[in-house]
C-alpha positions in Angstrom: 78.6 94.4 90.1 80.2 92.1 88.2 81.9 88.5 89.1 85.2 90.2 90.1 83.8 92.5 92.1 81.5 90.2 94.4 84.8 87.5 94.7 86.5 90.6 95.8 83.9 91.8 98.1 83.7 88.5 99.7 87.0 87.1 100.2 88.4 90.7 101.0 91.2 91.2 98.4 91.1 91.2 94.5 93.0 88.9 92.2 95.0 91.0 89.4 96.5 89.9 86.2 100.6 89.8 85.7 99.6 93.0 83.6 98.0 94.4 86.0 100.8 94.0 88.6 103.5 95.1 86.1 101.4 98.5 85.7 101.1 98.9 89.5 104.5 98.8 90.1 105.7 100.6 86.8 103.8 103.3 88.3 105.7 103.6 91.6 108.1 106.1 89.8 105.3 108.5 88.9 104.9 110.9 91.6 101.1 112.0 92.5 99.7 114.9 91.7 98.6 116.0 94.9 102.5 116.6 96.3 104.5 115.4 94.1 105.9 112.1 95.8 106.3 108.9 94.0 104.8 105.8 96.2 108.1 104.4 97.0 109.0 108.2 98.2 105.8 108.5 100.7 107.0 105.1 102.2 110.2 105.8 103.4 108.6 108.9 104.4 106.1 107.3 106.3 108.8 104.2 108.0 110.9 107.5 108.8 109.0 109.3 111.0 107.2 105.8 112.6 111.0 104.7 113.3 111.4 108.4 114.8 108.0 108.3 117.2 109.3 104.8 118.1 113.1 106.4 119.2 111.3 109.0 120.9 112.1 112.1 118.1 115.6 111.1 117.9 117.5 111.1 114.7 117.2 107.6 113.2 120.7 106.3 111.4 120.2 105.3 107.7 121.0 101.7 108.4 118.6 101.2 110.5 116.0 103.1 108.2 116.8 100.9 105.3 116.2 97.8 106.7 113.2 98.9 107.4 112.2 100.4 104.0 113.5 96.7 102.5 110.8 95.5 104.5 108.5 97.4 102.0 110.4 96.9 98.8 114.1 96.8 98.1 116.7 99.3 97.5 120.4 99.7 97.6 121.7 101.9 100.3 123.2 104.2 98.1 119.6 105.2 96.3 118.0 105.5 100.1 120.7 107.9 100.8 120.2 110.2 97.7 116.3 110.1 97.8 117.1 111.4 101.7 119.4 114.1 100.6 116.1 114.7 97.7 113.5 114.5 99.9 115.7 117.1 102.6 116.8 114.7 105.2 119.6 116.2 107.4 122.9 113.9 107.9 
């Protein structure tokens, strides 16, 4: 175990590099493996259908989604609406 790993370990989070962080993100556009979804995909994915348990399976208006994705990470509303209409999300 080295020094990282033990300050990780104990304070419950890892410090990264700039470097680091710029790889992290550049790789939200690469979708994985296992389905084909890029991260920033999976999380509107995910705010989606917490937003529809919350409204009791009703259909959830893309305003109200995308403020909630921009909790997450930005994105115009335009790019929201045509990962939707991607991803299969009825109108």
């Amino acid at each position: 175990m080295n020094l990282l790993d033990a300050q990780a370990d104990r304070e419950g989070w890892l410090k990264i590099s700039h470097v680091q962080a710029h790889t992290i993100m550049s790789n939200d556009k690469i979708p994985d493996v296992r389905d084909g979804l890029t991260r920033r995909e999976r999380i509107v994915l995910t705010v989606l259908y917490q937003t529809q348990k919350e409204r009791g399976d009703r259909n959830v208006p893309t305003a109200m989604l995308w403020g909630r994705v921009c909790e997450h990470f930005y994105i115009s509303p335009e790019e929201l609406s045509e990962m939707l209409a991607r991803l299969g999300a009825r109108k």
